[in-house]
N, C-alpha and C positions, 0 to 999 in steps of 0.2 A: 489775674484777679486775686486780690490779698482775701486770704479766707479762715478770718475769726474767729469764728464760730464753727463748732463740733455738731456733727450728728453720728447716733448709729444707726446704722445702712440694715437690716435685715433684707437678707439678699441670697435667695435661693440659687439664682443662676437661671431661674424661668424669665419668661416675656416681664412680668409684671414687674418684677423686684428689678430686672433689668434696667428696665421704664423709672424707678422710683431713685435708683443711684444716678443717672444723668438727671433728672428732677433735682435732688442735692446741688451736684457738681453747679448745674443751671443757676441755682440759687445762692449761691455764694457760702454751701455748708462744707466745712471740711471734713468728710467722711470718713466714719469706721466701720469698714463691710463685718458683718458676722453671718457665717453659713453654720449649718447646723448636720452634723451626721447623724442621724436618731435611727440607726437602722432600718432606710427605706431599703427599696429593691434592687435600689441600683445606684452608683457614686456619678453616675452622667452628668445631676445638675451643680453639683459641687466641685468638678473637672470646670463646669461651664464656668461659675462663679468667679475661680479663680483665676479664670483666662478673663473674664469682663474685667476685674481688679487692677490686674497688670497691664493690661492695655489702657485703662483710666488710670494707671498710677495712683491707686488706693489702697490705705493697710487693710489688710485680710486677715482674717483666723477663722479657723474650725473650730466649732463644737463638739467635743461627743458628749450626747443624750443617749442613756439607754432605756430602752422602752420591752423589758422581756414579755410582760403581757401583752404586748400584739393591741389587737383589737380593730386591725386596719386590714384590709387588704394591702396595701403600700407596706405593710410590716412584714406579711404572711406571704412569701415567696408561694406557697398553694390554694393560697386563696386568687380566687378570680377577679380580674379587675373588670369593672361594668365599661361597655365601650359598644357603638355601630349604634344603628337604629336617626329616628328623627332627633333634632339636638332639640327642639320642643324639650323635650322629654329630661334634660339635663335643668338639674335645681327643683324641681319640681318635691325631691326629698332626698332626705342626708343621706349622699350613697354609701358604699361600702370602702370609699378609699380615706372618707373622713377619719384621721388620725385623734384621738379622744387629746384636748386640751395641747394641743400643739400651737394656737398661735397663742395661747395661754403660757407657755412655758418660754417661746421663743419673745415675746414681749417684757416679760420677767429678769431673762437673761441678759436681754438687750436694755433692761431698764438698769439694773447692775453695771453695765459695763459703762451705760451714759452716765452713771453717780460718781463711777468708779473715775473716769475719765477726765469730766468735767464737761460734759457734753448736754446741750440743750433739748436735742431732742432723738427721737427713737423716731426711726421712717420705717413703713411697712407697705406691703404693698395689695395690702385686702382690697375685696371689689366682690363689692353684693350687686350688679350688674348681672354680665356675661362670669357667672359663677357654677361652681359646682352645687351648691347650696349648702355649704359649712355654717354651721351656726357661728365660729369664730370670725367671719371675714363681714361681718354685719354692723351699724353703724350702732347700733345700743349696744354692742359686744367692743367696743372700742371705747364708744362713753365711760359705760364701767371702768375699764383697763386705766381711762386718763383719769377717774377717783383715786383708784387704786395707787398710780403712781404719786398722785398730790398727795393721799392721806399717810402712806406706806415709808415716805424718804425722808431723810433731812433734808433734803432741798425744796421739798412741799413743805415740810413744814416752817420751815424758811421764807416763805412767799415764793420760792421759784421750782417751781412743779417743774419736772423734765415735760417733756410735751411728749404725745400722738402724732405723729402728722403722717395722713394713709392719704396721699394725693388722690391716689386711682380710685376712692373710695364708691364715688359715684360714676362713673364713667364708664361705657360700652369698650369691649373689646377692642373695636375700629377705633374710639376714638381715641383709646390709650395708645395704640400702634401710627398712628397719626402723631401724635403725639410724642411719641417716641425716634419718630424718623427725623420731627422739627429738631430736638435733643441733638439726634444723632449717634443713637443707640445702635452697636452694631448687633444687631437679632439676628445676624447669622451666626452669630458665639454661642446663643443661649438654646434650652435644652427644656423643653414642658411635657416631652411624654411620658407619663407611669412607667410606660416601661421600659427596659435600659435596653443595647443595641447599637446598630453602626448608624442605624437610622432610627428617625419617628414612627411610629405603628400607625399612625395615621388613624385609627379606631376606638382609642378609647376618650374618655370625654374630655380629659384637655388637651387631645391633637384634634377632637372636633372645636371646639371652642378656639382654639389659635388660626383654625383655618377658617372658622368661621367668622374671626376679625379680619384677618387679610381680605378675604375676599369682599366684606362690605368697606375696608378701608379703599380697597381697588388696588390694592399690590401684591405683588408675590411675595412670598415665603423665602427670604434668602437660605432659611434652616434647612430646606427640602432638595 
C-alpha cells in the first residue's frame, strides 16, 4: 500500500495507543511513533513501544519530559498507586495516577513534530469510555486541543489545521480489543500496568480495565 500521507503516532506501548498505530497502518497513514519518557515508574511501556515499531516497521523516537514536581503517583516511586476493589468504582473521580497536563504536553509535542514534518495529522489514543477518568482523555478536551492546533500553526493559519484524530475516543475496552485483533495488533508486545516488573500486577486499575476488556471481548490476554 503506497502511503502519502504522514501521521504522528503518540504511542505509549499500552493496548490503546497500540490499537491506534495499526488504525494508521489500516489507513493508509504513514507513521511517526513518538513515546514519551517523562519520568514515570517504570520504562516497561517504552521497551513495549519500541518493540510494536520494529515489528510494524515504524520510525520511533523518545522523548525526554521532565516533570521534577511530581504531582502523580506514576511520578512518585512512594506514592501509592490506587488499584483492587470493584472496577464500578474506576472513573468515578480523578485518581491519584492522573499526571497534571500530560496529554496537554504530549499533543503539543506531537503537534510540533506533525509541522515540523509535514504531517497531517496527530493520533492519540484517548478514550473517555473504559477510562481512568483523566480530564485530558475527554472529548471537549480534544475539541479545544484541535482549536488550539488550527489557531497556534502556520498550517492553521493556512487553511490546513494539522488534525486530532483519537479513533478509540468513544469506544468500550472490548470493543477497542476487538478491534484490535481485526488490525492485528500484536497485545502480547504491549505493556498497561502502573507498575513496572516481569509481569502485570493484575490490581491496579489499568490491569483491572484491560482485563476487564478481554473478558467482555471473550478472549484471553496474550500479555499474561
Amino acid at each position: 500500500m503506497a502511503r502519502s500521507k504522514k501521521a504522528v503516532v503518540l504511542l505509549s506501548g499500552g493496548l490503546d495507543s497500540a490499537t491506534v498505530l495499526y488504525c494508521a497502518l489500516d489507513q493508509g497513514w504513514q507513521p511517526q511513533a513518538l513515546t514519551f519518557d517523562y519520568g514515570q515508574r517504570h520504562n516497561r511501556e517504552i521497551v513495549s513501544a519500541k518493540t510494536l515499531c520494529k515489528k510494524a516497521r515504524v520510525p520511533f523516537q523518545v522523548i525526554s519530559l521532565k516533570m521534577p514536581w511530581r504531582g502523580s503517583s506514576l511520578l512518585d516511586r512512594e506514592a501509592k498507586i490506587p488499584g483492587a476493589g470493584d472496577v464500578s468504582r474506576i472513573g468515578t473521580k480523578i485518581p491519584s495516577t492522573y499526571v497534571p497536563g500530560r496529554n496537554t504536553l504530549f499533543l503539543s509535542y506531537g503537534l510540533s513534530c506533525a509541522e515540523a514534518i509535514g504531517a497531517e495529522a496527530v493520533m492519540i489514543g484517548a478514550n473517555a469510555l473504559d477510562y481512568s477518568g483523566y480530564p485530558d482523555c475527554r472529548p471537549d478536551f480534544i475539541a479545544a486541543m484541535s482549536k488550539v492546533f488550527k489557531l497556534g500553526t502556520k498550517t492553521g493559519r493556512q487553511g490546513k489545521p494539522i488534525k486530532i484524530i483519537a479513533p478509540l475516543l468513544k469506544l468500550s475496552k472490548s470493543q477497542i480489543i476487538k478491534l484490535g485483533i481485526k488490525l492485528g495488533v500484536p497485545y502480547h508486545l504491549t505493556w498497561s500496568c502502573y507498575r513496572g516488573g516481569k509481569k502485570p500486577c493484575g490490581a491496579c486499575d489499568s490491569c483491572i480495565l484491560r482485563a476487564k476488556g478481554f473478558r467482555e471481548a471473550g478472549v484471553d490476554d496474550p500479555a499474561i
